[in-house]
N, C-alpha and C positions, 0 to 999 in steps of 0.2 A: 539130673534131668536134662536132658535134650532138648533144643529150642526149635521152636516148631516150625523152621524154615530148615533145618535140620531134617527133622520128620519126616516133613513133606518131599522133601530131595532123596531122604531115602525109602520114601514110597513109591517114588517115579523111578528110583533108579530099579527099585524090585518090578515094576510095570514092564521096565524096559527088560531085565532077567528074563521075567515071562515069555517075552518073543522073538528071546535070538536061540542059534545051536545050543543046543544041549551041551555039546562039545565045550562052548568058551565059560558055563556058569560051572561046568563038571571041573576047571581048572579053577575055582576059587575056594579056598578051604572054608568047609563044612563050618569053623567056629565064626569066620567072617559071615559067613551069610546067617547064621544063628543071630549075629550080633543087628543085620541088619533088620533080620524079622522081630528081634524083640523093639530095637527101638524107632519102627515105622509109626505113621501118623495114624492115628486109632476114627481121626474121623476124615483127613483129606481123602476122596478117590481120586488121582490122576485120570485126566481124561487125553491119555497120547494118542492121535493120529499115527497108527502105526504104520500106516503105506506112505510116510514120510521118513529122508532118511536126518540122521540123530541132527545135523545141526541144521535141518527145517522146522524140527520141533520146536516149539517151545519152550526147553526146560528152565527150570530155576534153577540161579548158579551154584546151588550146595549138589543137584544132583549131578551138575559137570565137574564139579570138586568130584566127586564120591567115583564116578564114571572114568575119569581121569587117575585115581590113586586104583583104581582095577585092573587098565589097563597096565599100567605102566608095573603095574607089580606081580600081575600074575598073566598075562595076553602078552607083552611085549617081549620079540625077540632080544638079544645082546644089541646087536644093530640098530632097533629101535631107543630100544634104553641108551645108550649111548648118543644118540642123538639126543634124546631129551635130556638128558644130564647137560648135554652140552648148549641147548637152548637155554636150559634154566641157570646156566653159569652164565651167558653171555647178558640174559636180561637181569640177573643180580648185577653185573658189571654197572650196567648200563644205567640201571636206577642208581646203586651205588655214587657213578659219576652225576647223574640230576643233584643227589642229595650233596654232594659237595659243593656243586658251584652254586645252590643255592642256599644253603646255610656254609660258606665260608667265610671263617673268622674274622678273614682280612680284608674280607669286602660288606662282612654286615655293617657297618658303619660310615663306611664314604657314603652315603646318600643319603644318612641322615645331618636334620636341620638342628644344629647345635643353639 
């Protein structure tokens, strides 16, 4: 079962399907969007302002997840994809480096009071 922020994210994302090119939903295979119609929200309606462009809307973050693994896997040129690989190496780095100097072994214990 899918959880209903889930759902709802991918009821908004099929809203938003509805009102772009033919052209970019024609590039997403048939069993993906099977997969999205069976498990949309049976009672959310999205109410999108559609003469707004995507990051005026309002969306809920599961349908910029859902919006974002479409692009990047069936929309996005080599070019693009390559960029984003390489965004998302730079900010795995980057947390990576938070997560160490803040749980670092050799410094979790100098500030505390013995």
């Amino acid at each position: 079962m899918i959880r209903v922020e889930l759902s709802e994210g991918i009821s908004e994302t099929l809203d938003i399907l509805n009102h772009i090119d033919k052209i970019y939903v024609n590039k997403i295979p048939e069993n993906f969007k099977r997969f999205l119609e069976k498990n949309k929200s049976k009672t959310y309606i999205p109410k999108l302002d559609h003469s707004k462009k995507l990051n005026e809307m309002n969306l809920k973050e599961s349908t910029k997840d859902i919006l974002a693994t479409i692009y990047i896997h069936y929309w996005a040129d080599l070019k693009e994809k390559a960029e984003y690989n390489n965004m998302l190496a730079k900010n795995e780095k980057k947390y990576q480096e938070e997560l160490r100097k803040k749980y670092n072994p050799d410094d979790l214990f100098k500030n505390s009071k013995l």
